[in-house]
C-alpha positions as CSV (number, residue, x, y, z in Angstrom):
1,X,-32.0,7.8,-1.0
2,X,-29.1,5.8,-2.4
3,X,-25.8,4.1,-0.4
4,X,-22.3,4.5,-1.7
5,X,-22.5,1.3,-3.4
6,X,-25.2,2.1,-5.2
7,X,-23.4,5.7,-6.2
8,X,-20.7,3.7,-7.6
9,X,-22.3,1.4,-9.5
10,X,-24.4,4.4,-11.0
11,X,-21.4,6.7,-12.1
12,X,-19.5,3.8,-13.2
13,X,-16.3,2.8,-14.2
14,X,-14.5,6.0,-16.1
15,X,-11.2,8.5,-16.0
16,X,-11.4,8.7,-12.5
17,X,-10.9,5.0,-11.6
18,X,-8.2,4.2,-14.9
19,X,-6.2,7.6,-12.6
20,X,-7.0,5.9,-9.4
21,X,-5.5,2.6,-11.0
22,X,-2.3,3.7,-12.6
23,X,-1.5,6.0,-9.1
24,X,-2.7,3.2,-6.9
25,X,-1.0,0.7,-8.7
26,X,2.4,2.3,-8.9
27,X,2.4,1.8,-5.2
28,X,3.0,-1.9,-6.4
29,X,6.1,-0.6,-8.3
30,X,7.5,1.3,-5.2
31,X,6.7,-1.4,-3.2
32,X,8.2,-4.3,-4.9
33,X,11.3,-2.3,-5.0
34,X,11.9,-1.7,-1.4
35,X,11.2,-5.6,-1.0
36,X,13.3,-7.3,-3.2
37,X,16.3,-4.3,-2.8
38,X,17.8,-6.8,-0.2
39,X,18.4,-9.1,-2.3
40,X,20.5,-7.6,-4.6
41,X,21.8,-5.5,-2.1
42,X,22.9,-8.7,0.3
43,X,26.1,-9.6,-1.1
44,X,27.7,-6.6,-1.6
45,X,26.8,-5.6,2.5
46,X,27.9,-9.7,3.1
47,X,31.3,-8.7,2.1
48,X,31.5,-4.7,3.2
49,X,31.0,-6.1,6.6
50,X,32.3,-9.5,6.7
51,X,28.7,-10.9,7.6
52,X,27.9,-14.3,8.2
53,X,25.1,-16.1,6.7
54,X,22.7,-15.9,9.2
55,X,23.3,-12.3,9.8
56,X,22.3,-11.8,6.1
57,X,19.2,-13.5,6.5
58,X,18.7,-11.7,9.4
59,X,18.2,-8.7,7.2
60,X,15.3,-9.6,5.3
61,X,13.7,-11.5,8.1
62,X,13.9,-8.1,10.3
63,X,12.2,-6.2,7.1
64,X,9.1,-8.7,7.1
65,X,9.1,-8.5,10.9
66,X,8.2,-4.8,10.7
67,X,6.1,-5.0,7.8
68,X,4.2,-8.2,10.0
69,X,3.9,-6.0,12.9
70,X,3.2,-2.2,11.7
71,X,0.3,-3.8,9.1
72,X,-1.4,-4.3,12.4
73,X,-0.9,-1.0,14.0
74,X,-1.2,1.1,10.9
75,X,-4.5,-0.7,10.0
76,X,-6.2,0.1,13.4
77,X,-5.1,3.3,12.7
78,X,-6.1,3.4,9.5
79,X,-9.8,2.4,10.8
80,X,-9.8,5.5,13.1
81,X,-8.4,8.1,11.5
82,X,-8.8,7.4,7.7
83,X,-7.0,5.7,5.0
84,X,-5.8,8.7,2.8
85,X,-3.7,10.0,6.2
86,X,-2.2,6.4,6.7
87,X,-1.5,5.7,3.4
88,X,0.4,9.5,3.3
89,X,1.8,8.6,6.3
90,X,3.3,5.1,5.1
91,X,4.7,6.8,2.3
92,X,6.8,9.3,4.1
93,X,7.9,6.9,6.8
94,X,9.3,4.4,4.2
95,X,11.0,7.2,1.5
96,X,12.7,9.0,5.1
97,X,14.3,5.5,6.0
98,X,14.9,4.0,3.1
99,X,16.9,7.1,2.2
100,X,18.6,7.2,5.9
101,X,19.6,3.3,4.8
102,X,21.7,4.3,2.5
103,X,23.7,6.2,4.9
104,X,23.8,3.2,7.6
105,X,27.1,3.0,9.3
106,X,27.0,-0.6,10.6
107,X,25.5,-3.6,9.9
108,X,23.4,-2.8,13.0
109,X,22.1,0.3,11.9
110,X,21.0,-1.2,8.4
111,X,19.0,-3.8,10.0
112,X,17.0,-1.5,12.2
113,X,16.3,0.9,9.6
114,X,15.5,-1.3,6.9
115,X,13.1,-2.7,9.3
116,X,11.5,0.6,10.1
117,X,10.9,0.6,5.6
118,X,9.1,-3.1,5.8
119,X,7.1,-1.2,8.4
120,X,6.6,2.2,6.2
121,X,5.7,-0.3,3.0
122,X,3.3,-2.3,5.1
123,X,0.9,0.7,5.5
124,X,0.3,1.0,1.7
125,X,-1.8,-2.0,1.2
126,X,-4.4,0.2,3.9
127,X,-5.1,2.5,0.8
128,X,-4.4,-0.1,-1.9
129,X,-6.9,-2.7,-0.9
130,X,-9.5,0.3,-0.3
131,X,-9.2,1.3,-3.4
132,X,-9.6,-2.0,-5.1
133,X,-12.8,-2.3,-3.6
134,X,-14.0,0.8,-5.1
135,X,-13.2,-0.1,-8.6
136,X,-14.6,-3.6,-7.8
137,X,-18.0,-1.6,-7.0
138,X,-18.0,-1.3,-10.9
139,X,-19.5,-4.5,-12.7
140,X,-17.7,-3.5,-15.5
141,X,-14.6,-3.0,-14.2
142,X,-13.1,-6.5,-12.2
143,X,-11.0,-7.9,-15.3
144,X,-9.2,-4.8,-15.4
145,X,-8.0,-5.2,-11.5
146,X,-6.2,-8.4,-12.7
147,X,-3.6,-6.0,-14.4
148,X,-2.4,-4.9,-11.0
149,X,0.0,-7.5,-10.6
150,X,1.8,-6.3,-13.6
151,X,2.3,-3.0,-11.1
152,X,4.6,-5.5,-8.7
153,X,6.2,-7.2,-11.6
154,X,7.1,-4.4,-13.3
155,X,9.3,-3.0,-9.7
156,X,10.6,-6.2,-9.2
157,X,12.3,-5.9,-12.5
158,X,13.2,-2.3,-12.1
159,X,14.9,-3.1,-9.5
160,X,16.8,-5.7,-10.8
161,X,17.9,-4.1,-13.9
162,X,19.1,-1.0,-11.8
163,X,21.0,-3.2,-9.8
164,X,22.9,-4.6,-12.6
165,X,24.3,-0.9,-14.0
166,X,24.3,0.9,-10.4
167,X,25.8,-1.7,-7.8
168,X,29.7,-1.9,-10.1
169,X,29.6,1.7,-10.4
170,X,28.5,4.0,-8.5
171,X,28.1,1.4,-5.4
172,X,24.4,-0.3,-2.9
173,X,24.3,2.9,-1.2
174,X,23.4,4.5,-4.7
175,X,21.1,2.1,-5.3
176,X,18.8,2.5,-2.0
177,X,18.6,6.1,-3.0
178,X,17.2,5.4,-6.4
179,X,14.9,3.3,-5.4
180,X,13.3,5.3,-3.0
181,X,12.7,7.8,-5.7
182,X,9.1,6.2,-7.0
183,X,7.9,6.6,-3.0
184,X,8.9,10.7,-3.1
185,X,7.4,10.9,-6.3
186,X,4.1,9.3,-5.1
187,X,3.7,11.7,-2.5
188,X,3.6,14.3,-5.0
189,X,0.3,12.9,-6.5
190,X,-1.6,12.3,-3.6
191,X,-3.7,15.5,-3.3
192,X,-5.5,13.9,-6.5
193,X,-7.0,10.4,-4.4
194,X,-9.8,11.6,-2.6
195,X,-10.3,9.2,1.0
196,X,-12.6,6.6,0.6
197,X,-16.2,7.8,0.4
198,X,-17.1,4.2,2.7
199,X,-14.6,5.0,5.2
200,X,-16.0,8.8,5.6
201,X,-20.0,7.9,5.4
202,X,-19.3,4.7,8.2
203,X,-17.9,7.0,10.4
204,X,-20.9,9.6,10.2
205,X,-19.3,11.7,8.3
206,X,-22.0,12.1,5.0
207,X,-20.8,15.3,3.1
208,X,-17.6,14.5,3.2
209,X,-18.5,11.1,1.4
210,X,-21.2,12.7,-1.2
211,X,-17.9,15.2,-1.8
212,X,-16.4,12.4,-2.9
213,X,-19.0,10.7,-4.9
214,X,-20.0,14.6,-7.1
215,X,-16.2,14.8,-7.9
216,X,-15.9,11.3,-8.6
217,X,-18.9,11.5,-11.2
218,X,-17.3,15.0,-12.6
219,X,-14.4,13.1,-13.4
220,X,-16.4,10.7,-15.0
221,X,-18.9,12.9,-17.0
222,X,-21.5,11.8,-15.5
223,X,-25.1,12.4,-13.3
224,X,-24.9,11.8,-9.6
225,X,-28.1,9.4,-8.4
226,X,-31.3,11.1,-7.1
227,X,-31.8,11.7,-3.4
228,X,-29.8,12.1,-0.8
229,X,-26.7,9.7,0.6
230,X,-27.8,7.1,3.1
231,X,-25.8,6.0,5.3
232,X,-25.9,2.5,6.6
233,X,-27.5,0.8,9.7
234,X,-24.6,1.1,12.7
235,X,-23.1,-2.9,12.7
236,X,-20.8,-4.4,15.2
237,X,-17.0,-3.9,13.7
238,X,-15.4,-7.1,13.6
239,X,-13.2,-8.1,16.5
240,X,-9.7,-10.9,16.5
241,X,-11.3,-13.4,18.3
242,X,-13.5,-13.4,15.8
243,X,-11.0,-14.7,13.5
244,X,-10.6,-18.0,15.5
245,X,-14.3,-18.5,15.9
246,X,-15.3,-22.2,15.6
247,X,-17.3,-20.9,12.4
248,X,-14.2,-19.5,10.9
249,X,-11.2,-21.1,12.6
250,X,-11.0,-23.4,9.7
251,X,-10.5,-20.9,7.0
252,X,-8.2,-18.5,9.2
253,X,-5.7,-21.3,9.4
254,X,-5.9,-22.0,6.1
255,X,-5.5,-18.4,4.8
256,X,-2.7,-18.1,7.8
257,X,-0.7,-21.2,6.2
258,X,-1.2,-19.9,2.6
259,X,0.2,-16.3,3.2
């Protein structure tokens, strides 16, 4: 018998994870876009609606609010029902109201939707981080999940630059829809991430998972282990209250303060 783990390490790192990578990691790109699009989009609503100052910062406070609060909700969901189908999910909720932004007719409509898109961004980090864990399975493979960050850096001055040519021209509105075009476009290559093969053999669900693993080695060229896929001992899922546990109360706070 073997565990996933031990499948992983066995195929190795390959084709499949550098395309698991580059799709995975162009979430960054989509999602650094929809972050910082407030702030080049902030003056230019400031004086379209004669805002005050605290009703500009009201803006990106609302978008963290959602992405604060919908992290929470789309990651219990994201335990029950799978990551793929949240992460698909996220993606569709922030393209439909980041593009129904750019049509806002108020300043109160801007805020709300703009706050349902930190909530739709917030739900790709369920896949991401999955997905970093399986090319961290690979020994060979951890340097290469340092480049990641280039994936956020890379948006951030997409965004930026588009701002600089779009917002005197054509106008903020034109700008929103632009940069919801890397989300749509994601969408479009989902069919080729397969849902995590620890996800589907934790919840009992071990051909599904070995489906997973055979395509994964495929990919990679090469030879699936011997024997058949184990699937681990039942454990008690970790619970909140755990987080403030004497034994951990400590680092919480600390990680808490941090973020």
């Amino acid at each position: 018998t073997f565990t996933v783990e031990e499948a992983v390490e066995t195929i190795g790192f390959g084709r499949f994870h550098i395309m698991l990578f580059l799709i995975m990691g162009s979430t960054g790109v989509a999602e650094a876009m929809e972050i910082m699009l407030i702030a080049v989009v902030s003056p230019l609503i400031r004086c379209e609606w004669q805002l005050q100052d605290w009703q500009v910062a009201l803006v990106t406070t609302m978008v963290f609010f959602g992405y604060m609060v919908f992290s929470i909700v789309l990651g219990l969901l994201a335990d029950r029902y799978g990551r793929w189908k949240i992460l698909l999910l996220s993606f569709l909720w922030a393209a439909y109201f980041s593009l129904l932004t750019s049509f806002a007719p108020s300043y109160i409509w801007f805020v709300f939707l703009r706050a349902m898109v930190g909530g739709g961004v917030s739900g790709h980090a369920q896949g991401r981080e999955e997905n970093k864990r399986i090319i961290a399975m690979c020994s060979c493979s951890k340097s290469f999940l340092s480049l990641g960050k280039v994936f956020w850096l890379a948006g951030s001055l997409l965004i930026i630059g588009l701002a600089s040519v779009v917002n005197p021209t054509i106008g903020w509105r034109w700008l929103i829809r632009i940069a919801s075009i890397p989300g749509i476009l994601l969408i479009l290559v989902f069919k080729f991430i397969p849902e995590s093969a620890r996800y589907n053999v934790s919840t009992g669900k071990a051909a599904a998972a070995l489906a997973t693993l055979q395509r994964i080695a495929r990919m990679n060229g090469v030879a699936m282990p011997e024997g058949q896929l184990r699937e681990p001992a039942k454990e008690r899922r970790g619970r909140f209250k755990d987080l403030i546990h004497p034994k951990y109360l400590r680092t919480t706070l600390q990680i808490w303060i941090i973020w």
